[in-house]
Z-matrix of the N, CA and C atoms (Angstrom, degrees):
N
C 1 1.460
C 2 1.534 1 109.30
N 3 1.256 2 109.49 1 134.63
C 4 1.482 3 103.21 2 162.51
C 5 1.300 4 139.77 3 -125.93
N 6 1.425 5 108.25 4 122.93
C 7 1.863 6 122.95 5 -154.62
C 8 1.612 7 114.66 6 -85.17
N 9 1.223 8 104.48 7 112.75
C 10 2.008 9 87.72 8 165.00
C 11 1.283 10 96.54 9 -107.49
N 12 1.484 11 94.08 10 157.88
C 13 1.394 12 108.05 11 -179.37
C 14 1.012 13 119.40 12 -138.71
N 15 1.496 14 145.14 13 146.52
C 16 1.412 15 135.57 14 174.31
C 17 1.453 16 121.35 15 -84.75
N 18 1.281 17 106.61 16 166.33
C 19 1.743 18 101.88 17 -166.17
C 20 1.999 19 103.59 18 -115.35
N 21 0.947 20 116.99 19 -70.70
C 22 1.710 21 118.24 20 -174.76
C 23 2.330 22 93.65 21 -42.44
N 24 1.086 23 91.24 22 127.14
C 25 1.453 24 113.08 23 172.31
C 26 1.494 25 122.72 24 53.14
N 27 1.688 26 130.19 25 -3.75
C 28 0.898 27 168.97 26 4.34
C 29 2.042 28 110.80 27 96.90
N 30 1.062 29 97.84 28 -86.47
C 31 1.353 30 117.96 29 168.61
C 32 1.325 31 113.15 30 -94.97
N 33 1.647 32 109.38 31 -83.90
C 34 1.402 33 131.34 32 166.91
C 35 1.421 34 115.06 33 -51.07
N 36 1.805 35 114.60 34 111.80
C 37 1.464 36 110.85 35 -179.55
C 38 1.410 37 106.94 36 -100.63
N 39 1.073 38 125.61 37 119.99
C 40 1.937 39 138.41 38 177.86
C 41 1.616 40 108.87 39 -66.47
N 42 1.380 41 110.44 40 -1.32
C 43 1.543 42 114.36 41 -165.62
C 44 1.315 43 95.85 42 -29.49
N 45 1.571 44 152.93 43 138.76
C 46 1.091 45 111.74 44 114.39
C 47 1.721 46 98.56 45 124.31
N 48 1.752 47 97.93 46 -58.38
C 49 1.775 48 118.42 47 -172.51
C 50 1.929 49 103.98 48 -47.97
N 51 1.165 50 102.35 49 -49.40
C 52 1.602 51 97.26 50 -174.12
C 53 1.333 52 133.74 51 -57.59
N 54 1.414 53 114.30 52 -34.16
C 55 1.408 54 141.44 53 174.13
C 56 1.529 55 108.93 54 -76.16
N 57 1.220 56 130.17 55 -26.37
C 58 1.159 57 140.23 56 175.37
C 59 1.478 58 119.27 57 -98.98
N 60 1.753 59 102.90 58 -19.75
C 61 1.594 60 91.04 59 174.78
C 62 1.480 61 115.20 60 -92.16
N 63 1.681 62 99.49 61 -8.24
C 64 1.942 63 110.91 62 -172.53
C 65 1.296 64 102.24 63 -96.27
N 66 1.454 65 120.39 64 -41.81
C 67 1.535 66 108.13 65 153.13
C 68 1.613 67 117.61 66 -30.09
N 69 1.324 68 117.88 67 -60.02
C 70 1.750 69 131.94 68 -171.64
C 71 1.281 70 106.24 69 -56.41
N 72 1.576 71 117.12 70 -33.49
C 73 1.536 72 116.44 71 -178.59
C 74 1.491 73 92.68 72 -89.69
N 75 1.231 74 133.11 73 -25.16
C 76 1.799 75 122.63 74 -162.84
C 77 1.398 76 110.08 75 68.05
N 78 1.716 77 110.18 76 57.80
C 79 1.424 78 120.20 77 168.20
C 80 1.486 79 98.24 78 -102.57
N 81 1.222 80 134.42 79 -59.58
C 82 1.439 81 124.56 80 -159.63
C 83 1.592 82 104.80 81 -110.42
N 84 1.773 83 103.70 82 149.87
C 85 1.546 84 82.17 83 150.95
C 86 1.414 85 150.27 84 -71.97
N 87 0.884 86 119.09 85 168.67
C 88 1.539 87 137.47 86 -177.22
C 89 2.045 88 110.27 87 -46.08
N 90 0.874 89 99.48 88 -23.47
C 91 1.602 90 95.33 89 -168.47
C 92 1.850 91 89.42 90 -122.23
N 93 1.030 92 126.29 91 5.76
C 94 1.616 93 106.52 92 165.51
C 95 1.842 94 98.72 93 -46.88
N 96 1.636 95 92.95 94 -177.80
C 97 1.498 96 115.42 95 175.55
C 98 1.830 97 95.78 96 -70.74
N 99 1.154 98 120.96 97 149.37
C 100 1.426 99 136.81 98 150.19
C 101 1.441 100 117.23 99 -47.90
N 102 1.168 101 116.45 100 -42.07
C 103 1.746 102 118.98 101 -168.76
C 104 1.663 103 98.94 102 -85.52
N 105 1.681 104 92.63 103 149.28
C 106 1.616 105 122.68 104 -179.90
C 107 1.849 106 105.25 105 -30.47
N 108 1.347 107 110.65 106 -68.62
C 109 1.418 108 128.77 107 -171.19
C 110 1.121 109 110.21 108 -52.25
N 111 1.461 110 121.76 109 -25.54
C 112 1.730 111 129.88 110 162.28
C 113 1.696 112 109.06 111 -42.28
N 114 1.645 113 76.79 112 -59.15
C 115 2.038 114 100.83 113 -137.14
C 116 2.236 115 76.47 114 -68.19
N 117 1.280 116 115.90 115 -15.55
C 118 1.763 117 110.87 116 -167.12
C 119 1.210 118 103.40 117 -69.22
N 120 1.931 119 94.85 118 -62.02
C 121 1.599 120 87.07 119 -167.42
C 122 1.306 121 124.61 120 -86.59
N 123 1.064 122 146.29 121 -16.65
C 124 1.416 123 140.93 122 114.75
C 125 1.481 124 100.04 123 34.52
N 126 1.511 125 93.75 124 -101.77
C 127 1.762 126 116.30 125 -170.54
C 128 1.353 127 93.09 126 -53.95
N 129 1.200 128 132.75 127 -83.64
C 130 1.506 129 122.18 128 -170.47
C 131 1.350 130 126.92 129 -19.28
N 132 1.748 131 110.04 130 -55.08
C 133 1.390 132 118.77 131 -166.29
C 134 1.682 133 79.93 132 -73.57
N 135 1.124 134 138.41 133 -44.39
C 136 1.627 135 105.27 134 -157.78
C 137 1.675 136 97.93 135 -102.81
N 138 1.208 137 106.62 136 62.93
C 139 1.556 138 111.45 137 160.09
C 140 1.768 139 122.23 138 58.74
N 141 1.454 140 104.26 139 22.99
C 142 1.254 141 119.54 140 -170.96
C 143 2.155 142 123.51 141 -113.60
N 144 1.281 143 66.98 142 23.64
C 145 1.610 144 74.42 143 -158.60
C 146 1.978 145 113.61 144 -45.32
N 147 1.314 146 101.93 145 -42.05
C 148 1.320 147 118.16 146 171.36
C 149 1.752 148 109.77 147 -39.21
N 150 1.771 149 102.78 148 -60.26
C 151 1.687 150 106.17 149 167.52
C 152 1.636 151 117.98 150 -40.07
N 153 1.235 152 121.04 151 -37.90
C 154 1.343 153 123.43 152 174.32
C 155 1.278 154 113.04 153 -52.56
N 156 1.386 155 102.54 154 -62.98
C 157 1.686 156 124.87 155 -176.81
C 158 1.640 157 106.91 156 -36.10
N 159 1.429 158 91.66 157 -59.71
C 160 1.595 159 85.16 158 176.47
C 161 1.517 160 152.64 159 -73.84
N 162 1.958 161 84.82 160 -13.46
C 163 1.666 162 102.13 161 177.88
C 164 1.288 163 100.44 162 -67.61
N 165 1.778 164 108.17 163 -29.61
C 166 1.619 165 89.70 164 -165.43
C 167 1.700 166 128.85 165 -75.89
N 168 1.090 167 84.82 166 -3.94
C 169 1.882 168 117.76 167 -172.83
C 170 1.919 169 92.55 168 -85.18
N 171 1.410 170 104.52 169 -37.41
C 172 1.837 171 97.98 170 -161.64
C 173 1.568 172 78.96 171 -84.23
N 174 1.746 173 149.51 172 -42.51
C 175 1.031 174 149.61 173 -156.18
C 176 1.517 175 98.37 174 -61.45
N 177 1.444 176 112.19 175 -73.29
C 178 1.513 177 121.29 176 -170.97
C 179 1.710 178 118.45 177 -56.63
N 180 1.036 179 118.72 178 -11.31
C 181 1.273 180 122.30 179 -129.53
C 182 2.003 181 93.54 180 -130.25
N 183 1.563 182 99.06 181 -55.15
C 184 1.656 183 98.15 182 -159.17
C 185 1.983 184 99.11 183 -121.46
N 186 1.557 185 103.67 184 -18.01
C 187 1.157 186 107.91 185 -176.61
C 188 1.703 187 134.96 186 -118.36
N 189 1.528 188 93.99 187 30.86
C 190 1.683 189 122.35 188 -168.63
C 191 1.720 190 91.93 189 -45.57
N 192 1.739 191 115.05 190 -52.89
C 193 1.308 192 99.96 191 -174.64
C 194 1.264 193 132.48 192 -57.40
N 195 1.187 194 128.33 193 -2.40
C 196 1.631 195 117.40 194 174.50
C 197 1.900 196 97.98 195 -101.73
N 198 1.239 197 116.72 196 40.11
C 199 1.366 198 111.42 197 159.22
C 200 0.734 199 112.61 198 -127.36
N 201 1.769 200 124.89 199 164.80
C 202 1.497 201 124.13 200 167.39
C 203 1.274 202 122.57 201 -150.84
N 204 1.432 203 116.78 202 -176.16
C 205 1.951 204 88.41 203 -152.22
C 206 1.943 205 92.32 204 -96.62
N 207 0.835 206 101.72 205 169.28
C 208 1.663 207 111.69 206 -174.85
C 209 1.296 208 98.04 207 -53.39
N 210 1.563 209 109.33 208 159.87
C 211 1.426 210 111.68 209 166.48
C 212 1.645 211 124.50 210 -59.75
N 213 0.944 212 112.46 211 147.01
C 214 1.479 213 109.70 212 -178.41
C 215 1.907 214 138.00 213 75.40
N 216 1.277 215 84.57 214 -3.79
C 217 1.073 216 107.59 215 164.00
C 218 1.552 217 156.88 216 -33.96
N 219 1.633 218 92.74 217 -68.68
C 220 1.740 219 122.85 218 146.43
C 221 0.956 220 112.10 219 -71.93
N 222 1.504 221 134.26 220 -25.59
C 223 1.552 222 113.87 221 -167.13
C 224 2.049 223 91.44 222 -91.92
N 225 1.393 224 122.02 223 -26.43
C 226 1.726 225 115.52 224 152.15
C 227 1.097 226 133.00 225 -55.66
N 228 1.380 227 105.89 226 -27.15
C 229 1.817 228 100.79 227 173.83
C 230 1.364 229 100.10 228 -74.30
N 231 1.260 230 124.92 229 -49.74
C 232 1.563 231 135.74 230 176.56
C 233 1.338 232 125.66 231 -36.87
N 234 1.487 233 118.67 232 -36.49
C 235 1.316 234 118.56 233 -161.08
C 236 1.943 235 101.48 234 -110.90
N 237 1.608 236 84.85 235 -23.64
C 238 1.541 237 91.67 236 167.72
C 239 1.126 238 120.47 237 -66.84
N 240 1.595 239 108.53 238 -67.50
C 241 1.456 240 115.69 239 176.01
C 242 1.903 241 118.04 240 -36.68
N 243 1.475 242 113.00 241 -41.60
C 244 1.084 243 123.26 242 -161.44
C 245 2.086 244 110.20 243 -78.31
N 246 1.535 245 111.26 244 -22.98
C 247 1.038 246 151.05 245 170.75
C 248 1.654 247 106.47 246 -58.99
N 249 1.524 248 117.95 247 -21.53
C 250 1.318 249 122.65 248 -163.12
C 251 1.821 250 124.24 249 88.00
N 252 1.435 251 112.34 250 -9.31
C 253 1.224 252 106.98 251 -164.16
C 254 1.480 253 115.27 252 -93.43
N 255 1.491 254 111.20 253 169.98
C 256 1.481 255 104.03 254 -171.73
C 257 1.479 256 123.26 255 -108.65
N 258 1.018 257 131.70 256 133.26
C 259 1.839 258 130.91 257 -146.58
C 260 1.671 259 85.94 258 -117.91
N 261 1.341 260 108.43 259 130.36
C 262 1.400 261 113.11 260 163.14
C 263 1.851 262 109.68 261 -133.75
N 264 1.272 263 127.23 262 140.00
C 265 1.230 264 137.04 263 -160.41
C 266 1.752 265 101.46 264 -109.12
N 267 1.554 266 103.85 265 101.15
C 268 1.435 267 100.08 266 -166.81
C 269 1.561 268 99.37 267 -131.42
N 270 1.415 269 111.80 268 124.23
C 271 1.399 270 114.27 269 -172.61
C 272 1.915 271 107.76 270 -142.18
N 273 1.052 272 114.23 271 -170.52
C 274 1.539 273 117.14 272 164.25
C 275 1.508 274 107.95 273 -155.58
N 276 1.212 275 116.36 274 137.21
C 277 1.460 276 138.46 275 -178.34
C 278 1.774 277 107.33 276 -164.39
N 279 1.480 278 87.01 277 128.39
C 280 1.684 279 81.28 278 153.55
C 281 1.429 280 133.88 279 -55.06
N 282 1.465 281 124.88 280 134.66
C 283 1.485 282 121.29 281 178.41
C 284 1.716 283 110.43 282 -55.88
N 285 0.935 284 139.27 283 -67.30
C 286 1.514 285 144.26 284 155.25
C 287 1.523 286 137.88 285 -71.25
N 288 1.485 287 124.26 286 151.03
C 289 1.138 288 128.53 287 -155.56
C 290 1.438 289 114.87 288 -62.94
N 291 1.265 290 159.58 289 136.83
C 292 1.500 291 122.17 290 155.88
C 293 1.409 292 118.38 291 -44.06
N 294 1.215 293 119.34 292 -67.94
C 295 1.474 294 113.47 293 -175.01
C 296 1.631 295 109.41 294 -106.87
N 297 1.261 296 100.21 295 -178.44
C 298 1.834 297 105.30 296 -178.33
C 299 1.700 298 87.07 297 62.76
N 300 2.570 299 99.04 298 178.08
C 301 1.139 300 102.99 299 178.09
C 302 1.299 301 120.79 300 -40.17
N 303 1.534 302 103.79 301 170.68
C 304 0.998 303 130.73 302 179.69
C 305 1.734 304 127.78 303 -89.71
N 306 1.619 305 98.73 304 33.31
C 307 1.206 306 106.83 305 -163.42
C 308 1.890 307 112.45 306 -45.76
N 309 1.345 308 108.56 307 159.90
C 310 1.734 309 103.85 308 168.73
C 311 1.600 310 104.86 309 -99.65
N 312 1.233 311 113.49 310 112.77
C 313 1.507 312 111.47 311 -158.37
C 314 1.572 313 96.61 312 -95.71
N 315 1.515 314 128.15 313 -13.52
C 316 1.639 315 122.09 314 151.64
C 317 1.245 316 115.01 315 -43.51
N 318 1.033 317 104.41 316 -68.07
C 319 1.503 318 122.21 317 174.72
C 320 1.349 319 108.09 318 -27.11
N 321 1.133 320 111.86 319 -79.51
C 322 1.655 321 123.19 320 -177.08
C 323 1.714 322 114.72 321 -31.22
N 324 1.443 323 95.80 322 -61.60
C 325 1.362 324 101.42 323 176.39
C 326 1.908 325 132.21 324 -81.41
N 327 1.106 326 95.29 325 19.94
C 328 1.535 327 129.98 326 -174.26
C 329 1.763 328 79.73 327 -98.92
N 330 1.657 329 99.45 328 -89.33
C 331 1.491 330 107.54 329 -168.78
C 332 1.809 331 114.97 330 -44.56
N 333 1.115 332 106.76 331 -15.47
C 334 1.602 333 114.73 332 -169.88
C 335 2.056 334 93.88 333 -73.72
N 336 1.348 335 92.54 334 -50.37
C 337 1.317 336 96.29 335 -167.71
C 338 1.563 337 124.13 336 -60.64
N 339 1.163 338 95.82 337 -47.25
C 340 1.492 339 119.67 338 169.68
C 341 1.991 340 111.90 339 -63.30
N 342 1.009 341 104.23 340 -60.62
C 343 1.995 342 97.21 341 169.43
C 344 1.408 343 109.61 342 -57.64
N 345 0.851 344 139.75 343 -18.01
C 346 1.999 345 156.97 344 -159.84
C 347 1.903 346 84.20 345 -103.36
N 348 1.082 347 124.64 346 -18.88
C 349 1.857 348 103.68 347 -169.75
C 350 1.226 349 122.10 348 86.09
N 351 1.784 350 111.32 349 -5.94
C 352 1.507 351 98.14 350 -165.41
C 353 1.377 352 124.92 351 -92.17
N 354 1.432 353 116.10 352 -9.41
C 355 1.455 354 125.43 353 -171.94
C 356 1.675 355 90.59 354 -117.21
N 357 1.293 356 93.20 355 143.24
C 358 1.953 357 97.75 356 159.61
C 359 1.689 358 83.95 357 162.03
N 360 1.647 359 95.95 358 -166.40
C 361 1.583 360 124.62 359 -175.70
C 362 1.556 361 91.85 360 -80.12
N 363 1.223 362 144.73 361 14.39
C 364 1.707 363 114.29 362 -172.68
C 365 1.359 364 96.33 363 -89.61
N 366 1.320 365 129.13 364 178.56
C 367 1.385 366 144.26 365 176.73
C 368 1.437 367 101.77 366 -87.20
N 369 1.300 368 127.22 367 -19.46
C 370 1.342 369 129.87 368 167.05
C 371 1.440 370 138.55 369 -91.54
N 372 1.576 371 86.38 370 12.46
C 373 1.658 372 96.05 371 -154.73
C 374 1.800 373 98.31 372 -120.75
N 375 1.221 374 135.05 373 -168.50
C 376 1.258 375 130.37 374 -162.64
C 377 1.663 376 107.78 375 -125.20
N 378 1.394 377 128.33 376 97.97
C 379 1.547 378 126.21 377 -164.24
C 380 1.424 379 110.48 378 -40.01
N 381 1.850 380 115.28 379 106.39
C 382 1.681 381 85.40 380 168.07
C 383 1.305 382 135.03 381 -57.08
N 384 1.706 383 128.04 382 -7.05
C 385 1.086 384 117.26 383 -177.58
C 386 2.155 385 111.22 384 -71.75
N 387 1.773 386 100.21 385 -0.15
C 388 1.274 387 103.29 386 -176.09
C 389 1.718 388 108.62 387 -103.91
N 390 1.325 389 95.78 388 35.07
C 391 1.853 390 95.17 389 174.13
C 392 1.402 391 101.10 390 -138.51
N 393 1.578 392 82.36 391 137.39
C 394 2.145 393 109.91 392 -160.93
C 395 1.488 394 90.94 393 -120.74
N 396 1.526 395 128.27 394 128.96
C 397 1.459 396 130.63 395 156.75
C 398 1.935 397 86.77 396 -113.93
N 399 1.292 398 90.80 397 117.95
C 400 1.614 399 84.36 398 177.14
C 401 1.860 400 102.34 399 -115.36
N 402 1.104 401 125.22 400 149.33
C 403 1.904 402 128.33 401 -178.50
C 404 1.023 403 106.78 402 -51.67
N 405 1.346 404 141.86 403 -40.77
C 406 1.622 405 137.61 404 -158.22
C 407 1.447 406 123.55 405 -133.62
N 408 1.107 407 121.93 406 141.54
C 409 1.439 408 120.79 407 -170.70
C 410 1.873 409 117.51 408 -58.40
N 411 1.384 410 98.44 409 -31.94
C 412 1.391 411 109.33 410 171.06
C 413 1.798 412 115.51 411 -75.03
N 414 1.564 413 118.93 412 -27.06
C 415 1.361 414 102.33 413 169.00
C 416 1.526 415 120.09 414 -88.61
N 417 1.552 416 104.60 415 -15.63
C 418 2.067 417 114.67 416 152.38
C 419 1.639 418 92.55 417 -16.97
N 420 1.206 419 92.94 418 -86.59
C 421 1.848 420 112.53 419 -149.86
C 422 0.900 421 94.45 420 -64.15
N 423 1.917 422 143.44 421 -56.96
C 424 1.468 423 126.14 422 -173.29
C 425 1.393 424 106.06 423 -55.09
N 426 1.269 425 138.59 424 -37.69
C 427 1.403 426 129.71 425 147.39
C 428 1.534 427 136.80 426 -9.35
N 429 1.210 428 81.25 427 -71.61
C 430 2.128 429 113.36 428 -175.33
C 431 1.622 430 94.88 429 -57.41
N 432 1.493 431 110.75 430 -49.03
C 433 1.889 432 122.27 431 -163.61
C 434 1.561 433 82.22 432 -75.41
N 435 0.748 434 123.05 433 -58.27
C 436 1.899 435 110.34 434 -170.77
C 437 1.215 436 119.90 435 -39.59
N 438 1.522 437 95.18 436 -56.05
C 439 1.596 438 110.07 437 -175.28
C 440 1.994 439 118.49 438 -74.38
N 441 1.315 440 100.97 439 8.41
C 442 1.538 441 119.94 440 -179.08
C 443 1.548 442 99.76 441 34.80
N 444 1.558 443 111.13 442 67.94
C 445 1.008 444 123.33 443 164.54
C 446 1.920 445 131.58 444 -60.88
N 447 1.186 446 130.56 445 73.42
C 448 1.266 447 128.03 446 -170.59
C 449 1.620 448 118.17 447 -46.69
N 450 1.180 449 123.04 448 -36.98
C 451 1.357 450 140.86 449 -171.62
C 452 1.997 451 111.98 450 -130.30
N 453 1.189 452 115.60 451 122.23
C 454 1.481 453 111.48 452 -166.30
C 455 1.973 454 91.68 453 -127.33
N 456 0.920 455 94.16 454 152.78
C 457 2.115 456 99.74 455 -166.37
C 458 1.474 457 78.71 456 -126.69
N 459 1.466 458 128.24 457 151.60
C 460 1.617 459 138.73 458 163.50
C 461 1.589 460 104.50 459 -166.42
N 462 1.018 461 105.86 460 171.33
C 463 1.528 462 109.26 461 -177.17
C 464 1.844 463 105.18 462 -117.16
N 465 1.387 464 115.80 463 -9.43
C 466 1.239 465 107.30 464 -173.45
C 467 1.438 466 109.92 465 -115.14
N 468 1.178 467 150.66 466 134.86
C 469 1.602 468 153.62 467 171.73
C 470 1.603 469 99.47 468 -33.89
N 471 1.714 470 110.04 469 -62.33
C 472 1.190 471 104.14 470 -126.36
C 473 2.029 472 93.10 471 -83.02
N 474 1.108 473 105.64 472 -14.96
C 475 1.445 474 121.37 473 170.95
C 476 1.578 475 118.40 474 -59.84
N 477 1.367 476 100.01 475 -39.81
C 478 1.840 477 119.33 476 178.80
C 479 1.813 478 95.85 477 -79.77
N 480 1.297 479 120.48 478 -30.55
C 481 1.459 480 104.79 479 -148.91
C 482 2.421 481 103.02 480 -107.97
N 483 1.604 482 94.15 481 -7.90
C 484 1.874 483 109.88 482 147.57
C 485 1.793 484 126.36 483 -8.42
N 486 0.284 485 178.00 484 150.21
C 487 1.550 486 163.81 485 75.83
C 488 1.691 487 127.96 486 -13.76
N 489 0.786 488 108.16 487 121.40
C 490 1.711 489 111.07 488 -172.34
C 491 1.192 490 120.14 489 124.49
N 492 1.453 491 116.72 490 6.37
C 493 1.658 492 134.82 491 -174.85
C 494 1.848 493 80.04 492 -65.92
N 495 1.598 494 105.83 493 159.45
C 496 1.341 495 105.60 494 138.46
C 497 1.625 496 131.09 495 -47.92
N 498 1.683 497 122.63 496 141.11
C 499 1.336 498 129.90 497 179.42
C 500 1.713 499 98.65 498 -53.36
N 501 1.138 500 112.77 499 117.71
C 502 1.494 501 95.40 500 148.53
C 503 2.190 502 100.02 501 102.21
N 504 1.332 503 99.94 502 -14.03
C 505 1.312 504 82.24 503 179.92
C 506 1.860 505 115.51 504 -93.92
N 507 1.272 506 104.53 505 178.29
C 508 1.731 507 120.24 506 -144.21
C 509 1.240 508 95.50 507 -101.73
N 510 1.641 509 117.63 508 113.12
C 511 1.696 510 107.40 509 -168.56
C 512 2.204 511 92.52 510 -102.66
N 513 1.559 512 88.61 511 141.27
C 514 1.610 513 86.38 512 -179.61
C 515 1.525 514 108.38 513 -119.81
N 516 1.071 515 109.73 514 91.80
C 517 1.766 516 108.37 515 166.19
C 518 1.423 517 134.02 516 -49.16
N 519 1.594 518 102.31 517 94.18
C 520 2.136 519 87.65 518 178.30
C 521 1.721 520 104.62 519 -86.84
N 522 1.272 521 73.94 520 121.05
C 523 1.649 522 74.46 521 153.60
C 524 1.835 523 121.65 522 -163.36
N 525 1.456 524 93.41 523 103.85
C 526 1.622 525 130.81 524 -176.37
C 527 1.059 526 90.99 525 -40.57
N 528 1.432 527 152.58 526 -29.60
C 529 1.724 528 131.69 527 -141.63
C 530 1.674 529 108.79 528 -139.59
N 531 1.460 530 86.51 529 14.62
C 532 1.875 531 106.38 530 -161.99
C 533 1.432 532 120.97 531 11.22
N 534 1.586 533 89.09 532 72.26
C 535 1.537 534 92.08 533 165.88
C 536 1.183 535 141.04 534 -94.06
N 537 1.792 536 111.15 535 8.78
C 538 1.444 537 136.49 536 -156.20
C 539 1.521 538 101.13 537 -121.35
N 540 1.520 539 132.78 538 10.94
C 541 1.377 540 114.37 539 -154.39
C 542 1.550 541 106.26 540 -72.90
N 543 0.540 542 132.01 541 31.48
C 544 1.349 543 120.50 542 161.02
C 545 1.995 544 117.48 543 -128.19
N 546 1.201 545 99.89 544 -5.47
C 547 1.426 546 100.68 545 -176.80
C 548 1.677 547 104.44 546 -76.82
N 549 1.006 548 142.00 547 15.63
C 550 1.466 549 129.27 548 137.75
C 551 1.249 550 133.11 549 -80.50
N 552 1.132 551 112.07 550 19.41
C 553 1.550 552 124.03 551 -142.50
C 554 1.719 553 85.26 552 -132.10
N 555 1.249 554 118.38 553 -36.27
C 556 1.744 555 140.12 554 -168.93
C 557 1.093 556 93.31 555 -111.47
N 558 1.491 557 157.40 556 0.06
C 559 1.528 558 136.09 557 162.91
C 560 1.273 559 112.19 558 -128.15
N 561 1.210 560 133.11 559 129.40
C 562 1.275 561 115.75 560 -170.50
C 563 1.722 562 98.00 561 -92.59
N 564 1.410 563 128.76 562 162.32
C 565 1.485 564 129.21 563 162.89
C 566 2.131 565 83.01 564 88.49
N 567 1.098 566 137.17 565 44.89
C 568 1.277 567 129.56 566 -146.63
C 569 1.601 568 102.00 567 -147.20
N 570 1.212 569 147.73 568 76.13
C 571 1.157 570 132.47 569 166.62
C 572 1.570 571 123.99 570 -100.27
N 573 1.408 572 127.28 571 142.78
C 574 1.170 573 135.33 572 -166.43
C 575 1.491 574 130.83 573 -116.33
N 576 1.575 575 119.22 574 98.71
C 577 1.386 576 125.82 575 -169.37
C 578 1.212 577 130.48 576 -113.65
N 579 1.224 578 127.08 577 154.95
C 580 1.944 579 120.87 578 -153.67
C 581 1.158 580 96.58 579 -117.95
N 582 1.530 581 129.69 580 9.56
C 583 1.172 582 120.78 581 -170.37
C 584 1.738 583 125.38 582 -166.52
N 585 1.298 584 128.25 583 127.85
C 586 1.372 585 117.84 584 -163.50
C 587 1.439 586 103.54 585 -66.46
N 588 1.022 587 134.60 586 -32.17
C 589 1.450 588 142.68 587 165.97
C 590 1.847 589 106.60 588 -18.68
N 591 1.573 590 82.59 589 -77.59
C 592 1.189 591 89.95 590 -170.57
C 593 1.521 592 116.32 591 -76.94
N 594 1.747 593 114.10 592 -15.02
C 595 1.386 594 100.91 593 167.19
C 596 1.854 595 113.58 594 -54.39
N 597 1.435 596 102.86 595 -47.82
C 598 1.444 597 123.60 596 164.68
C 599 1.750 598 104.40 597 -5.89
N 600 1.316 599 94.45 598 -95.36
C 601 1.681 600 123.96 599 -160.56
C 602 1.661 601 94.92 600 -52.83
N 603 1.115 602 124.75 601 -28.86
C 604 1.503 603 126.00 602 -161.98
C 605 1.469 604 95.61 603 -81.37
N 606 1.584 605 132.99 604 -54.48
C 607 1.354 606 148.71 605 158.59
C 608 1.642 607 131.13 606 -38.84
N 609 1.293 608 86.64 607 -28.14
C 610 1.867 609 89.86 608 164.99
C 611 1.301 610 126.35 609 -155.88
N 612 1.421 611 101.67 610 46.33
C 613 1.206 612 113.81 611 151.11
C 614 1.106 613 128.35 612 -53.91
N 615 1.086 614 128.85 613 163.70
C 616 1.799 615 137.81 614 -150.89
C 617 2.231 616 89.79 615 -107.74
């Protein structure tokens, strides 16, 4: 079988990273909420929106180490890989920040993958020559269709629900915080999971 999967929230979990990296710059206070949408509107509501712009550029870009990949994760590439199947890492992001340095935020998440265990030569591990950060949401999927992706993993609906996927392949929604429950219900070919675990068990079943 062969899986693409997406990487920002997906793979890479932000739990936590944003509030701690704007703390590090001394954008917010100390007792905001922990989650991303905190550390946004914050800056937004007080006329800072640009500051956002750029944490997210210093986040992706200079501060990969305070992330880590969701639970369950490695032990899916593992059981997949080991299963015979083929894992491809297909996402879209711009290579550079809009504003602030000019970090290479491929890069970053290249190096993220690789310090994390997940890419290398093991039989358990995920070929880096099989990870795509492509610029646009539309070359994502011309991606995914190239790579005759049977099974595609994403964290967002509207990314799974595109046109140009392969005919016929199996879109799997993670989403840890179930904020989508009803979007299987609105896509047909559409199933929705909170957990790599269970993406796991669903993937190599007998």
């Amino acid at each position: 079988m062969r899986i693409g999967i997406d990487f920002d929230n997906t793979i890479a979990c932000y739990d936590g990273v944003f509030h701690a990296a704007a703390l590090e710059r001394g954008l917010i206070p100390g007792e905001l909420g922990r989650d991303k949408n905190s550390v946004r509107d914050h800056l937004n509501d007080s006329g800072r929106k640009d500051d956002f712009t750029e944490l997210q550029g210093y986040v992706y870009g200079a501060r990969m180490d305070l992330v880590a990949p969701y639970p369950g994760f490695a032990e899916f590439v593992a059981l997949t890989r080991n299963a015979g199947h083929l894992l491809f890492i297909v996402s879209h992001k711009t290579r550079h920040p809009i504003l602030g340095p000019k970090h290479d935020m491929h890069a970053a998440a290249r190096g993220f993958l690789a310090a994390c265990g997940l890419v290398g030569g093991e039989a358990s591990q995920i070929d880096p020559a099989s990870v795509f950060f492509e610029l646009t949401r539309e070359d994502k999927v011309a991606r995914a269709a190239a790579l005759r992706c049977e099974v595609f993993v994403d964290d967002l609906p509207e990314i799974l629900a595109l046109p140009g996927f392969p005919d016929g392949m199996r879109r799997i929604l993670f989403d840890p915080d179930n904020q989508f429950a009803g979007a299987a219900d609105r896509m047909a070919n559409l199933q929705r999971r909170s957990s790599w675990a269970a993406i796991a068990a669903d993937l190599t079943r007998d």
